[in-house]
MARBALUM-58119 format. One line per field, with one value per residue (C-alpha): residue number from 1; residue in one letter; x, z, y negated. Coordinates in steps of 0.5 Angstrom, whole numbers. Layout:
n = c(NUM  ...)
res = c(A  ...)
X = c(X  ...)
Z = c(Z  ...)
Y = c(Y  ...)
end
This chain:
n = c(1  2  3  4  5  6  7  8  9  10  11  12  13  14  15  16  17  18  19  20  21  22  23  24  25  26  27  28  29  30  31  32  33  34  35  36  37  38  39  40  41  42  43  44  45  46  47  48  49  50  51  52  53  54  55  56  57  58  59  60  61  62  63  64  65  66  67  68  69  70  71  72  73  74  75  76  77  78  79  80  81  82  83  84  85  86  87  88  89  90  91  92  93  94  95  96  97  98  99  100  101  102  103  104  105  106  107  108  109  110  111  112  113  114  115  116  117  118  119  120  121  122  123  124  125  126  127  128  129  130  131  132  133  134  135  136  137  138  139  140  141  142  143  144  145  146  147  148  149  150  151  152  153  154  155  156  157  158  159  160  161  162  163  164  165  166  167  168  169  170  171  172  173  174  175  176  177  178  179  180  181  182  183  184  185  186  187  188  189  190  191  192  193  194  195  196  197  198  199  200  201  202  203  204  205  206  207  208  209  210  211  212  213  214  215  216  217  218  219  220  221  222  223  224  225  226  227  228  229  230  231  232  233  234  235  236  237  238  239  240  241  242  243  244  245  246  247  248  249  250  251  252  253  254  255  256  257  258  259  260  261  262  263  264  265  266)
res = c(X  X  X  X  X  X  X  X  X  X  X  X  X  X  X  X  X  X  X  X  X  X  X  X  X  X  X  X  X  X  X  X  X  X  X  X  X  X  X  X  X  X  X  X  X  X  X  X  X  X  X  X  X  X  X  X  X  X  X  X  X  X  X  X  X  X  X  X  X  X  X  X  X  X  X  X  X  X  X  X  X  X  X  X  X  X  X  X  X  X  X  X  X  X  X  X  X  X  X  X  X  X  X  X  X  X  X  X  X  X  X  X  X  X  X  X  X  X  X  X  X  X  X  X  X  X  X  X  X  X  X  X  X  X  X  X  X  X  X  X  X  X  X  X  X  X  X  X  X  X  X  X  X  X  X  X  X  X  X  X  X  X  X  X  X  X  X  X  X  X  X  X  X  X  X  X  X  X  X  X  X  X  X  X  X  X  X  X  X  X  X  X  X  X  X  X  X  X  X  X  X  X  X  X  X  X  X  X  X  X  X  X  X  X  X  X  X  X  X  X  X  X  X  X  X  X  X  X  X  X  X  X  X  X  X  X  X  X  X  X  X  X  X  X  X  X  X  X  X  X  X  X  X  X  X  X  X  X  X  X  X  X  X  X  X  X)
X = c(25  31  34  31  36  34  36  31  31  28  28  26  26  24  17  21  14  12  19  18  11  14  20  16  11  18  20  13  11  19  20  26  30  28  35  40  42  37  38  36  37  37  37  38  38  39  41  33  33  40  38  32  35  39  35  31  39  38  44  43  46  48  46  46  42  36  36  29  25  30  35  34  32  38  43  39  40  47  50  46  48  47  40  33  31  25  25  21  18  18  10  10  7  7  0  1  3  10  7  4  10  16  10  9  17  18  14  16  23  22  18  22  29  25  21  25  19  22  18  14  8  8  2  -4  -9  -14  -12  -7  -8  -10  -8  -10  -10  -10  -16  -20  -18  -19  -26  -28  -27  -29  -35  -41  -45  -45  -40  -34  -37  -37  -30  -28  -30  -28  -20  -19  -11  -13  -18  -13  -7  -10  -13  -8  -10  -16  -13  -13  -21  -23  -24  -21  -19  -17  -25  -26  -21  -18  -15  -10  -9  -6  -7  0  0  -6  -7  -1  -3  2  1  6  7  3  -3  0  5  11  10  15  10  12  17  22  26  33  38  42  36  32  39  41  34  28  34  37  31  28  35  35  28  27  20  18  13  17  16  19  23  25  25  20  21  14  12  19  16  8  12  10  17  14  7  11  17  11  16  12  9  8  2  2  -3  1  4  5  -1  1  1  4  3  5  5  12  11  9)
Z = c(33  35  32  33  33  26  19  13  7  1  -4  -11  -18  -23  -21  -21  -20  -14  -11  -12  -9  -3  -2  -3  2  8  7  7  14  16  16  13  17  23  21  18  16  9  3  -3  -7  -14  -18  -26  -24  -29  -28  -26  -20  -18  -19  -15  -9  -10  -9  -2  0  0  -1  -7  -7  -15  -17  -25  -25  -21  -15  -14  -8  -2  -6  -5  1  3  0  2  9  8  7  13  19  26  30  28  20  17  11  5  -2  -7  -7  0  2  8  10  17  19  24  30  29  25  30  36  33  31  37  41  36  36  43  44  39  43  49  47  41  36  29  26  28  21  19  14  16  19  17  9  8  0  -5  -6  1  0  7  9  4  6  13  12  8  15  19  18  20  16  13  9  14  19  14  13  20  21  15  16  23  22  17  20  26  21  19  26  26  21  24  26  20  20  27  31  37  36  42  44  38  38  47  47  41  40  46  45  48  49  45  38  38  38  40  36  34  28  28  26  22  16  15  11  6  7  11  17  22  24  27  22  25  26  19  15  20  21  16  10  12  12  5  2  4  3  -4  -8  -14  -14  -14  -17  -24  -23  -15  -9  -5  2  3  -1  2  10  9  12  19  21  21  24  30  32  35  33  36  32  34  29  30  28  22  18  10  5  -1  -7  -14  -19  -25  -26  -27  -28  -21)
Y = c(-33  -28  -23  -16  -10  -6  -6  -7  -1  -2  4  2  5  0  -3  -10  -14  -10  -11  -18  -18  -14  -19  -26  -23  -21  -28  -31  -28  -28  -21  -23  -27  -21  -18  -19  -12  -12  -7  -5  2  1  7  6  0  -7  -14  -16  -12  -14  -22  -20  -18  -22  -28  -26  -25  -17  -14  -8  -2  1  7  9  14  16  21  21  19  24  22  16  14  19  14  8  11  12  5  3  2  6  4  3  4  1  5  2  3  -3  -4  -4  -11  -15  -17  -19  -26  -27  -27  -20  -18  -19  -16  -9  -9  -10  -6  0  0  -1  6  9  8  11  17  19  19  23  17  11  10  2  3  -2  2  -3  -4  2  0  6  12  15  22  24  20  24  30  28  26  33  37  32  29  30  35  42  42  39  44  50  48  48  54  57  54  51  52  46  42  42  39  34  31  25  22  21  15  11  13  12  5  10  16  18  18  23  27  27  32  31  23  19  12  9  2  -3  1  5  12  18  25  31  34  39  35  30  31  27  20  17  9  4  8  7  12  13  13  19  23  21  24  30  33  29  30  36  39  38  38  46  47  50  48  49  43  36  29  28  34  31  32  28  30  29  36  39  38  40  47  51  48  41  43  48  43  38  33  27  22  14  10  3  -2  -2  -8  -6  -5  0  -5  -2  -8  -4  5  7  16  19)
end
């Protein structure tokens, strides 16, 4: 199988055993050995990290204290190179086999290069792993009953919002929802970001891009909400200035389920 032109990140704080989880499962169906380019950002980091990432011939990049989620996705994106990122947490498992996995690899950086998406979302649609929030949220507006048409009525800027995450509850979403999701190519949709939030879980982006405009943004957005006393660039993004570019947004069948083994504080 050939090389695919584009760079694994991994960003881990702690959760060790969820990082060693997610490596075995990138060897296992292959992923690893698509790319030569495979980093891992370990803040506060310890000798078991290091000899992890090591061992999957990762290459890691040391930083003694924690940075949080923007900080250090923005250093991890930072010691890579130019061209397509595939931006992961630690406790994101691979649960496609290589076959699949090169193919919708494949297929997203192809159209990422040629619609210029802000992000191509890589989450499994048919088992994202827990929490899902958004689906929830989803769900509370658009179910068919009294209460999601009440809330329609009552916030229809909201339940708009939240209409991309239709794909991950929808078979085909675009028979739902027609006027809004486009379905691309097999089970890859297109939607904007004025109804769908920004996701930090399982991306590929273009490294450029992701640092000049995803980080710039967060980093000037001023909140009093953040994780652990840092920025998250979820929370910083959940803006009119998201929702009013119509950045476009590519959601593949996805690849990666979240699976955190162990609770380190957020």
């Amino acid at each position: 199988m050939n090389k695919i032109n584009f760079s694994i990140g991994i960003l881990s704080w702690k959760g060790y055993d969820s990082l060693e989880n997610s490596l075995f499962s990138y060897k296992k169906y292959g992923l690893s050995n698509m790319t030569d380019q495979k980093f891992v950002c370990l803040p506060e980091y310890s000798e078991e990290g290091i000899k992890i990432a090591e061992k999957y011939k990762y290459k890691p990049i040391l930083i003694k204290q924690n940075l949080g989620i923007l900080g250090g996705f923005k250093s991890l994106a930072e010691n890579m190179p130019q061209g397509p990122i595939l931006l992961l947490e630690n406790d994101l498992e691979l649960i496609e086999n290589k076959k699949e996995t090169f193919s919708q690899l494949q297929k997203s950086i192809n159209l990422l290069n040629e619609h210029s998406f802000i992000q191509v979302r890589l989450r499994s649609r048919k088992s994202p792993g827990e929490p899902f929030v958004g689906l929830k949220k989803y769900k509370s507006y658009w179910s068919d009953n009294i209460v999601s048409r009440t809330k329609r009525f009552l916030r229809p800027s909201k339940a708009r919002r939240l209409i991309g995450t239709s794909i991950y509850y929808y078979a085909e979403p675009h028979k739902i929802h027609p006027n809004v999701v486009k379905k691309i190519d097999k089970n890859f949709y297109l939607v904007t970001s004025s109804v769908l939030n920004w996701a930090n879980l399982a991306i590929l982006v273009d490294r450029d891009v992701y640092l000049q405009t995803i980080i710039k943004k967060a980093e000037q957005t001023k909140l009093k909400k953040q994780i652990n006393g840092f920025k998250n660039i979820e929370i910083e993004l959940n803006n009119p200035w998201w929702h009013k570019n119509e950045f476009k947004i590519l959601v593949a069948p996805g690849l990666f389920k979240h699976n955190r083994l162990s609770y380190r504080g957020y």
